[in-house]
C-alpha positions as CSV (number, residue, x, y, z in Angstrom):
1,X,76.6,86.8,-14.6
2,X,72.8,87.8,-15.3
3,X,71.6,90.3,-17.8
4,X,67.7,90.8,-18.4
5,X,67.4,93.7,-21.9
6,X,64.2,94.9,-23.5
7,X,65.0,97.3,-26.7
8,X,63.9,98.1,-29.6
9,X,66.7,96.7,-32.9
10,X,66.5,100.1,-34.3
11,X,68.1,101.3,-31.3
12,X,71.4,98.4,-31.7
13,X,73.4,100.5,-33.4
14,X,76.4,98.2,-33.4
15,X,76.3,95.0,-35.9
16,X,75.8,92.5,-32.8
17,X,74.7,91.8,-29.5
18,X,76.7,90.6,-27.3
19,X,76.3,89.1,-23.9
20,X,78.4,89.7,-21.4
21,X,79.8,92.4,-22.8
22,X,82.9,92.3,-21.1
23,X,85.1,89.3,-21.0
24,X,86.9,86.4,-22.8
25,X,83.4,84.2,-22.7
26,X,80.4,85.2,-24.5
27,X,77.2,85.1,-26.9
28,X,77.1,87.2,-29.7
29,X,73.8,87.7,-31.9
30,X,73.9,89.3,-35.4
31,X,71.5,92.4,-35.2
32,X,70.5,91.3,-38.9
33,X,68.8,88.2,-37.0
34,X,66.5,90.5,-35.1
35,X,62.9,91.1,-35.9
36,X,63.2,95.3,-37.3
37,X,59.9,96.2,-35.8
38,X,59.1,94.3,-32.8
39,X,60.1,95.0,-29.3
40,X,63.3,92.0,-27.9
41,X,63.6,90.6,-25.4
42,X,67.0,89.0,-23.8
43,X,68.0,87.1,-20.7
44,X,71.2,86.2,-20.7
45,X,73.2,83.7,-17.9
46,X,76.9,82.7,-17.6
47,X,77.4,79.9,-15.0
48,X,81.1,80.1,-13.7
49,X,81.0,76.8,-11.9
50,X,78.5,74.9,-13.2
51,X,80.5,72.7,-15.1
52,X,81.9,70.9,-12.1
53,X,78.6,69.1,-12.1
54,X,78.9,67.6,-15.6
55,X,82.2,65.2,-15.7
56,X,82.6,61.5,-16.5
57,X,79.5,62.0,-19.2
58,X,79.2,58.6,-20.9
59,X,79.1,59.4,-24.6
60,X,76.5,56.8,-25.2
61,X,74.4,58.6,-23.0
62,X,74.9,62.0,-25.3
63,X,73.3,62.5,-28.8
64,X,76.9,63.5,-29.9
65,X,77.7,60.6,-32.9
66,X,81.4,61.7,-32.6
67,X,81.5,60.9,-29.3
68,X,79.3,57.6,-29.3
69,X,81.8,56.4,-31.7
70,X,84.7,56.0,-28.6
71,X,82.7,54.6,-26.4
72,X,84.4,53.8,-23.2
73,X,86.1,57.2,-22.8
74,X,84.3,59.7,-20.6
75,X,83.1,63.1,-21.4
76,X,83.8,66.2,-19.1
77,X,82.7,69.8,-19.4
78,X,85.7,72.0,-19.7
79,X,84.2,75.3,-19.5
80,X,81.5,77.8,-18.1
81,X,77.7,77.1,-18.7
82,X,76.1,79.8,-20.7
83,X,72.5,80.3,-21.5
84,X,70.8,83.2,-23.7
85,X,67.0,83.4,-24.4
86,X,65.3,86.4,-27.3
87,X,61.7,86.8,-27.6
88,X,61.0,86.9,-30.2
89,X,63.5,84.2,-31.3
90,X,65.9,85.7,-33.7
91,X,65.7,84.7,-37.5
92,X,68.7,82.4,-38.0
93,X,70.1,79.7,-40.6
94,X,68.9,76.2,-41.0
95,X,72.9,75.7,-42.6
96,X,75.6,76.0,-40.6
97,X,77.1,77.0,-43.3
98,X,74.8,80.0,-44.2
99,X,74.1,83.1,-41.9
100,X,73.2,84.5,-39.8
101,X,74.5,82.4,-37.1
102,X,75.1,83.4,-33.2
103,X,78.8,83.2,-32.0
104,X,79.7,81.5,-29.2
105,X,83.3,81.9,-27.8
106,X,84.2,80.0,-24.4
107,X,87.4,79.5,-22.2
108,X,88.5,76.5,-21.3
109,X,88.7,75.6,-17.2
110,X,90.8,72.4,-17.7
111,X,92.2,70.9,-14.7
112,X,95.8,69.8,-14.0
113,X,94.7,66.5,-14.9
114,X,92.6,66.9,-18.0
115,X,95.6,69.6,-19.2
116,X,98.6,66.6,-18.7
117,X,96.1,64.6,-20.8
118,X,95.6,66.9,-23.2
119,X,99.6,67.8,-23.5
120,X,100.5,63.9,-23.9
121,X,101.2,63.3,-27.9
122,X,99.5,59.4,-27.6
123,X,96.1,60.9,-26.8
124,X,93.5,62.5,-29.3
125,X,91.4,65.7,-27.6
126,X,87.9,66.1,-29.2
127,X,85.8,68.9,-28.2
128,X,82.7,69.3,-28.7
129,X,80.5,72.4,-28.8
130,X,77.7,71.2,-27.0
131,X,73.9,71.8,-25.3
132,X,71.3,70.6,-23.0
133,X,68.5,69.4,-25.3
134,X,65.0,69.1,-23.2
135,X,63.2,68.0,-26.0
136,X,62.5,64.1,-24.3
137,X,62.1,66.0,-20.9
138,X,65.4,65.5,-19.1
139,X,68.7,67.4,-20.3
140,X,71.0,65.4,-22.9
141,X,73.8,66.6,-24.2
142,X,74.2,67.0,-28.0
143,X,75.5,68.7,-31.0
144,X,73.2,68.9,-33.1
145,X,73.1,72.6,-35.1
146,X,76.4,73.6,-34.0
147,X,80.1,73.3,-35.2
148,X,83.5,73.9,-33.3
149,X,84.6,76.7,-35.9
150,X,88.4,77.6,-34.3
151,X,90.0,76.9,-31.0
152,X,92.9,75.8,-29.2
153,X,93.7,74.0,-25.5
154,X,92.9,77.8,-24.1
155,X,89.5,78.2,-25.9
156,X,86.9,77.4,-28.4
157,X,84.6,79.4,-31.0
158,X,81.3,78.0,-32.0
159,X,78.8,78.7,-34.6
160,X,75.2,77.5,-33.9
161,X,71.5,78.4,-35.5
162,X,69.8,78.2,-31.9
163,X,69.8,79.7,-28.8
164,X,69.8,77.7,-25.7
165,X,72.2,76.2,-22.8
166,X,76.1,75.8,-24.4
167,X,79.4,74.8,-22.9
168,X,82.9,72.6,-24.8
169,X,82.3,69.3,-23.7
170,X,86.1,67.3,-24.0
171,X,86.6,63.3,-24.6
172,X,90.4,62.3,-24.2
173,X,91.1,59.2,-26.9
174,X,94.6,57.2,-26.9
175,X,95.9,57.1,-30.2
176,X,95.2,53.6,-31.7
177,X,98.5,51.9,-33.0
178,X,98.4,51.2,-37.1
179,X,96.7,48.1,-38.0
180,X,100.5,46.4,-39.1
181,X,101.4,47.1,-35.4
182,X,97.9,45.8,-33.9
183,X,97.9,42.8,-35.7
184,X,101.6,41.8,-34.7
185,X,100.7,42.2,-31.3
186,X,97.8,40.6,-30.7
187,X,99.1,37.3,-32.9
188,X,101.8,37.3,-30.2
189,X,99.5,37.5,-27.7
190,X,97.2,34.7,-29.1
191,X,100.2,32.4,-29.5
192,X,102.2,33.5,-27.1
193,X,99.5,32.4,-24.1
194,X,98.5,29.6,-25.8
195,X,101.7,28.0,-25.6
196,X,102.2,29.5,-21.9
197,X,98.7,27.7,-21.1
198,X,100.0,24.7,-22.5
199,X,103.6,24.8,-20.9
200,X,101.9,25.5,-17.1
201,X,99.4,23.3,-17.6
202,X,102.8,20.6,-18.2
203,X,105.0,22.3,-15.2
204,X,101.7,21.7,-13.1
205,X,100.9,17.7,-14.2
206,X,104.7,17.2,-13.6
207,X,104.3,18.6,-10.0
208,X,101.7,16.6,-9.4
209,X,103.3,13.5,-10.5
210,X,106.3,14.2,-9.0
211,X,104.5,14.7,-5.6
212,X,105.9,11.4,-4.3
213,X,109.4,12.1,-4.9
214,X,111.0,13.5,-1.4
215,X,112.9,15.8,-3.2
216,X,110.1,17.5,-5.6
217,X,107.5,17.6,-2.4
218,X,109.5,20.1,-0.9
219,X,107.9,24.0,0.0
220,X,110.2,25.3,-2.9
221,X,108.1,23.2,-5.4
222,X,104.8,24.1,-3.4
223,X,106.0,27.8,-4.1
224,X,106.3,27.4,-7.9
225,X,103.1,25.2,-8.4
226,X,101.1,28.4,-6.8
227,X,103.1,30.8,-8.8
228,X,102.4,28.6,-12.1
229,X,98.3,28.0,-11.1
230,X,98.3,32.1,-10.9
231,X,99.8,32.4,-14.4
232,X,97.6,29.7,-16.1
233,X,94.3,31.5,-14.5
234,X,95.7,34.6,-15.4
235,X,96.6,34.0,-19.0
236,X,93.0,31.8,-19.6
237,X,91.1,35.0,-17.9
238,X,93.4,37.2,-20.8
239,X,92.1,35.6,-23.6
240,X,88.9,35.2,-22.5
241,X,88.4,39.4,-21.6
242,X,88.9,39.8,-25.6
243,X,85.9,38.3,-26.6
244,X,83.8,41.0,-24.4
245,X,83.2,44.8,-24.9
246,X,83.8,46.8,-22.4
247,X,80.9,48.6,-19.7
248,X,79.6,45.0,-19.9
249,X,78.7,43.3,-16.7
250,X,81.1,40.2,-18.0
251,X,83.8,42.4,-18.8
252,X,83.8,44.1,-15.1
253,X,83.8,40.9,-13.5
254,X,86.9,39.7,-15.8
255,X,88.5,43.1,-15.3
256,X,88.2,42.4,-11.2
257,X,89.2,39.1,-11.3
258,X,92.4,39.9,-14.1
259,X,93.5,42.2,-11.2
260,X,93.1,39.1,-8.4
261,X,95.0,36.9,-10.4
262,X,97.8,38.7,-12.2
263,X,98.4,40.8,-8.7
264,X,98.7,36.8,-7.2
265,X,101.3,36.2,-9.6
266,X,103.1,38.8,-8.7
267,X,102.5,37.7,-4.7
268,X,103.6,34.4,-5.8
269,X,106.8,36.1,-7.4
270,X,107.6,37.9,-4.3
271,X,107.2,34.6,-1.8
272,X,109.8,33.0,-4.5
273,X,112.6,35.8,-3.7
274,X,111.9,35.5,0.1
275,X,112.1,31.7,0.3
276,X,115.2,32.1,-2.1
277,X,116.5,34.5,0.5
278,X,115.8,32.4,3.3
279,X,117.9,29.1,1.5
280,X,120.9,31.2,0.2
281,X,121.2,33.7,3.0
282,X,119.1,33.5,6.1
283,X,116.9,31.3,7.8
284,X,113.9,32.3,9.6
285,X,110.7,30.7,11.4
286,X,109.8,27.1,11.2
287,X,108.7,25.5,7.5
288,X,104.9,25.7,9.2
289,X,105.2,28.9,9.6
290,X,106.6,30.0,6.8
291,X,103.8,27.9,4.9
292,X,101.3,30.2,6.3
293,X,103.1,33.0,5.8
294,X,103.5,32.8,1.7
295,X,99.8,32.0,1.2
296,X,99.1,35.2,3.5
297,X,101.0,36.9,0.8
298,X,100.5,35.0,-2.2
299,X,96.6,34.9,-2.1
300,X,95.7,37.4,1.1
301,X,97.5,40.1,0.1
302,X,95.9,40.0,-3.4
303,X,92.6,39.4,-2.6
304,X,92.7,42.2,0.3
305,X,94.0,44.9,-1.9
306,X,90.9,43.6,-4.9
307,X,88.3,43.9,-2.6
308,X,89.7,47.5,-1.6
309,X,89.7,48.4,-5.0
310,X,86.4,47.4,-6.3
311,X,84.3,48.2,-3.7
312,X,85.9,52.0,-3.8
313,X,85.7,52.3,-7.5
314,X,83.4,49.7,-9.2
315,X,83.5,51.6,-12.6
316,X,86.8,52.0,-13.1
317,X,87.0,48.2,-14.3
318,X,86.4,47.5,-17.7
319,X,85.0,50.7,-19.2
320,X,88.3,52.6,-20.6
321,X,88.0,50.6,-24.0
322,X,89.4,47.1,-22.6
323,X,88.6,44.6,-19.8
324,X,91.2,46.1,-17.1
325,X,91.5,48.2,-15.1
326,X,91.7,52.4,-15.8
327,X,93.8,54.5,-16.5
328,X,91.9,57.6,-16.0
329,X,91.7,57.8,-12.1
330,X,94.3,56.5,-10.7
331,X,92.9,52.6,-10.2
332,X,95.6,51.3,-12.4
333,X,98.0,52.6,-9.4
334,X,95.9,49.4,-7.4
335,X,97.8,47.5,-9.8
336,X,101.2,49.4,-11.0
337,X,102.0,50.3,-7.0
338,X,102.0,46.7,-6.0
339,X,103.7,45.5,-9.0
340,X,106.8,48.0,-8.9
341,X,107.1,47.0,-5.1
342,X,107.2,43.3,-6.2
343,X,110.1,43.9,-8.8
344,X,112.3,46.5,-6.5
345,X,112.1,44.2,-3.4
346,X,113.1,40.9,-6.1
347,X,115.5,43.2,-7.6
348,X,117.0,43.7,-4.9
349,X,116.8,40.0,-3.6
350,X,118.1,38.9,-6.6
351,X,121.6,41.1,-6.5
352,X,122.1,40.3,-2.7
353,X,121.7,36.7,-3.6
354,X,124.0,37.2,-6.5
355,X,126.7,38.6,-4.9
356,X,126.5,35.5,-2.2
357,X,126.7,33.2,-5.5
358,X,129.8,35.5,-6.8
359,X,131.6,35.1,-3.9
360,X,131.4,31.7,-3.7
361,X,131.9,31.4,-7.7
362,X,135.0,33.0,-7.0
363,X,135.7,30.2,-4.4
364,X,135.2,27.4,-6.7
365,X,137.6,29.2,-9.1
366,X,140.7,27.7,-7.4
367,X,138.8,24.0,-8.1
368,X,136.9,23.9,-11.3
369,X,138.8,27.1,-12.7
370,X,137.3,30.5,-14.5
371,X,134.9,28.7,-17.2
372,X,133.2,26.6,-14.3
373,X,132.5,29.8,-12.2
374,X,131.5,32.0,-14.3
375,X,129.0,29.6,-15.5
376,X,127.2,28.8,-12.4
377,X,126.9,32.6,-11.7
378,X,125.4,33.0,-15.2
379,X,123.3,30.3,-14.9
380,X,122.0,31.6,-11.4
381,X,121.0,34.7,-12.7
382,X,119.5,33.4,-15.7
383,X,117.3,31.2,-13.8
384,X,116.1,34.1,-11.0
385,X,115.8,36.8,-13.5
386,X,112.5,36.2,-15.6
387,X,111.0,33.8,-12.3
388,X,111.6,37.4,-10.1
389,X,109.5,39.1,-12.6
390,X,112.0,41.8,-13.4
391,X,110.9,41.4,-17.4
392,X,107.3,43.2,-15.8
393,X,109.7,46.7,-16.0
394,X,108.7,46.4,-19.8
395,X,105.5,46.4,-18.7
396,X,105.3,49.8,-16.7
397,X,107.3,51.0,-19.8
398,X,104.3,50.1,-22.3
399,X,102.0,52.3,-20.8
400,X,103.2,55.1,-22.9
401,X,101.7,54.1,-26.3
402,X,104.3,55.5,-28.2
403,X,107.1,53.3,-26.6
404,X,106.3,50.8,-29.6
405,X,109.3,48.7,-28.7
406,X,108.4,48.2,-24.8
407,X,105.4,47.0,-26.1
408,X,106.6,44.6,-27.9
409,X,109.0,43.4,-25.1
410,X,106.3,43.4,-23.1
411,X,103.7,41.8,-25.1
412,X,106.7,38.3,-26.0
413,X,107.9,38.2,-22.3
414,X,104.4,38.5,-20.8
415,X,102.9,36.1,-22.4
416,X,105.9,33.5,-22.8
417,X,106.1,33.6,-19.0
418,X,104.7,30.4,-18.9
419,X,107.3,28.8,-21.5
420,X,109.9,30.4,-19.0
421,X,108.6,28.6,-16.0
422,X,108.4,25.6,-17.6
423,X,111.9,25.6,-18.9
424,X,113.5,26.4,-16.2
425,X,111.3,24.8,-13.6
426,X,111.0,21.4,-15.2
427,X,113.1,21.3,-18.8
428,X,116.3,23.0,-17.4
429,X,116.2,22.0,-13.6
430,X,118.2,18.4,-12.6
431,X,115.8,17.8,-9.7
432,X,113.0,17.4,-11.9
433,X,114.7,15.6,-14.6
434,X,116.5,13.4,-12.0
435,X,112.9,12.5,-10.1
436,X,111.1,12.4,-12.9
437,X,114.0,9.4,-14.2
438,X,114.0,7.9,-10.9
439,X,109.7,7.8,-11.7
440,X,109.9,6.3,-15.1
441,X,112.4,3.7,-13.8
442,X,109.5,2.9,-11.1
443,X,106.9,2.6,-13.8
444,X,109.0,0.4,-15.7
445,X,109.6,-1.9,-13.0
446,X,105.9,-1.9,-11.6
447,X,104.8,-2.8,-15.9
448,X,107.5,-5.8,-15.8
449,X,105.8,-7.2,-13.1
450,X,109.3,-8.1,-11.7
451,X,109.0,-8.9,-8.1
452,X,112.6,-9.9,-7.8
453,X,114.1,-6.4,-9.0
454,X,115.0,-4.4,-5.5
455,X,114.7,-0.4,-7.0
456,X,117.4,1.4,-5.4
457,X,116.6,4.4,-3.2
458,X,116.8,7.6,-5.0
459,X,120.4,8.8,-3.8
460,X,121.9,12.3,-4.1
461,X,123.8,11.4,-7.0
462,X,121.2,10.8,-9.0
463,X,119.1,14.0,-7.6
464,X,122.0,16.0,-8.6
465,X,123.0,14.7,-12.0
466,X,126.6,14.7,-10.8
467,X,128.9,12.5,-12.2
468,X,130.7,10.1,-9.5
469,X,133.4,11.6,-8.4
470,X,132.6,14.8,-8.8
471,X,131.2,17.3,-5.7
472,X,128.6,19.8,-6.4
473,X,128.7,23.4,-5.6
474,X,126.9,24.2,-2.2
475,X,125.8,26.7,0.6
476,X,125.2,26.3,3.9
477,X,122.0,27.2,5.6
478,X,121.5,26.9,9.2
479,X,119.4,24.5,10.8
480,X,117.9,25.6,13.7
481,X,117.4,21.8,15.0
482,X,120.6,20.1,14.6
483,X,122.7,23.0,15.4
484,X,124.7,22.6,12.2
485,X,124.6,23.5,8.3
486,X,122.8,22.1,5.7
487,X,124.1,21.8,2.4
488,X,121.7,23.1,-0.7
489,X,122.3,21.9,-4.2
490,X,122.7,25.9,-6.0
491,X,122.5,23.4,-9.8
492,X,118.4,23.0,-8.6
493,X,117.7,26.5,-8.0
């Protein structure tokens, strides 16, 4: 809309001007601010769409202190552009809280997205009653002489003592937990990594000297040492981002490479359900080519779907007030959509394998009796559950703020994951315990210098922890090479 008005203020017989005169947006001037004797001029201009052109604003970049003060969270301009010019300029108040002032009222032209944020309880909506400033030369945004007097989500009134370009600028903050609730959770996730970095760092020394032993050299300890090396990386890179602000160059680069590792461990989680698959229920391809295959997914996959990600939207890692990844724009789905498949294909894994366990369970229930079954089932699923990664559902939950308790789920299982590999990849698993026995024995002999002592071979009795006389519980797997079954030890899953 345009308007151009010359008059005289002894002809405004009504106490304001008001431009446009018709409609839900407008300017209105007190006549009392008009010169009495002197002829006005007015030009008045209501952009409709102009405000597409002024989104993700960063406040820093505004002379709005409000604003400045959440840095990280973009601004957007939620509703038409108006403008208004008077020669002479119209006599108003220095105090905002004096008069006369001019009246700006505005509708809001939110869009689905901005209204959704706006509707969800854990964010804060500030809006701003805003104009271009040309004072340094190019347009900045700021506040200054004007005050958001009344307004809801639909619309806002303004008061201001100048006339120039004004439009409601909106910032969308997530409520900050209280300071109790902050402090408990970051103290678990201090401690909490430190003893995961600790407890990987151990899994991944014992793999390493382990390596000799036959039975730890396997590809299912291969799959957990890549699994564990993701963690570590991932957990070190974790407490490292909270030493950095975000919109730093640091903090991107940590934000990118947080994303790479944690979406790794996640690869590394779904190549343990397949090979756990391929032992319990099927066999497929050769152990070459199933090598290949895992780090295609365990480190391709990831790095693929980074490189997508960044190079499409740079700035949406580490700017919304932490070193990750956004949740304004949808990148966080470059992380959540991968993450939800992992845990519904594992979940799914882990009850078909389950049911195979059951069944046999049930089996062994004519030998060992009810007590023995229903242990080796309970102790199957305790092992698969947290190495699947089906605790990460807490994880999804957390994302709404005021789901306190997921959070806190979240923050123990997350960064105990370390503690669980550990324990049930080394403290809990009679492969490990076995080789590593069978290792200290060696070590002992080799110190004693006792060339006479023959070490015996490291049977399957002692790999299994079985007592003689006693058989272990086993499936058959088929190999493709000797045209019968192989027998796998469920106790060293």
């Amino acid at each position: 809309d345009y308007s151009l008005v010359k008059m005289h203020p002894q002809s405004l017989n009504l106490s304001h001007y008001r431009f446009p005169s018709r409609g839900q947006s407008y300017i209105s001037i007190p006549s009392e601010a008009f010169h009495e004797k002197a002829w006005i001029t007015i030009v008045g201009l209501l952009y409709h769409n102009m405000h597409h052109f002024f989104h993700n604003i960063n406040p820093t970049d505004t002379k709005i202190a409000e604003a400045a003060a959440y840095k990280g969270f973009m601004i957007s301009a939620t509703s038409s552009l108006i403008s208004i010019k008077v020669e002479p300029p119209p006599k108003l108040s220095h105090n905002l809280s004096g008069s006369p002032l001019i009246t700006i009222q505005l509708t809001h032209k939110l869009t689905p997205k901005q209204y959704s944020q706006a509707l969800n309880e854990s964010n804060r909506v500030h809006l701003y009653c805003a104009f271009l400033d040309y004072s340094n030369g190019t347009g900045v945004w700021s506040n200054e002489g004007c005050v958001r007097e009344s307004g809801d989500l639909n619309y806002s009134v303004c008061l201001c003592n100048h006339l120039t370009n004004f439009a409601i600028l909106m910032q969308v903050v997530p409520l900050k937990l209280p300071r109790e609730h902050q402090v408990a959770l970051s103290s678990i996730t201090y401690i909490g990594c430190a003893l995961s970095i600790f407890c990987l760092t151990i899994t991944l020394v014992t793999f390493a000297i382990l390596s000799s032993v036959s039975t730890i050299r396997n590809q299912r300890y291969h799959i957990h040492a890549n699994l564990s090396f993701a963690v570590l990386v991932a957990q070190i890179l974790l407490l490292t981002s909270f030493q950095f602000s975000p919109g730093t160059v640091p903090c991107k680069i940590l934000a990118i490479l947080l994303h790479f590792f944690f979406l790794s461990a996640f690869a590394w989680m779904l190549v343990e359900g397949f090979h756990l698959y391929s032992m319990v229920i099927k066999v497929f391809g050769s152990e070459e080519s199933k090598h290949l295959y895992y780090y295609g997914i365990g480190w391709g996959c990831p790095l693929v779907i980074c490189v997508i990600s960044a190079t499409s939207s740079l700035d949406s890692y580490g700017e919304s007030g932490n070193c990750w990844l956004s949740l304004e724009n949808g990148a966080i789905w470059a992380f959540v959509a991968p993450a939800l498949f992992v845990i519904l294909v594992n979940i799914g894994i882990l009850i078909a394998v389950t049911r195979v366990i059951s069944r046999i369970s049930a089996d062994n229930y004519k030998v060992h009796g009810d007590a023995n079954a229903f242990k080796l089932t309970a102790k199957a699923v305790a092992v698969l559950l947290p190495i699947l990664g089906s605790s990460w559902i807490f994880g999804i939950l957390a994302v709404n703020a005021h789901a306190l308790v997921f959070q806190y789920i979240f923050a123990v299982f997350n960064s105990l994951q370390g503690f669980f590999m550990f324990l049930f990849h080394c403290l809990l698993n009679s492969e490990v315990r076995a080789a590593f026995k069978h290792k200290t024995k060696v070590w002992s002999l080799t110190s004693s210098s006792t060339r006479n002592i023959n070490v015996k071979p490291f049977n399957s009795d002692i790999m299994t922890g079985n007592r003689p006389g006693t058989t272990p519980t086993k499936l058959n797997t088929w190999d493709k090479s000797t045209n019968s079954a192989n027998r796998i030890d469920l106790s060293a899953v």
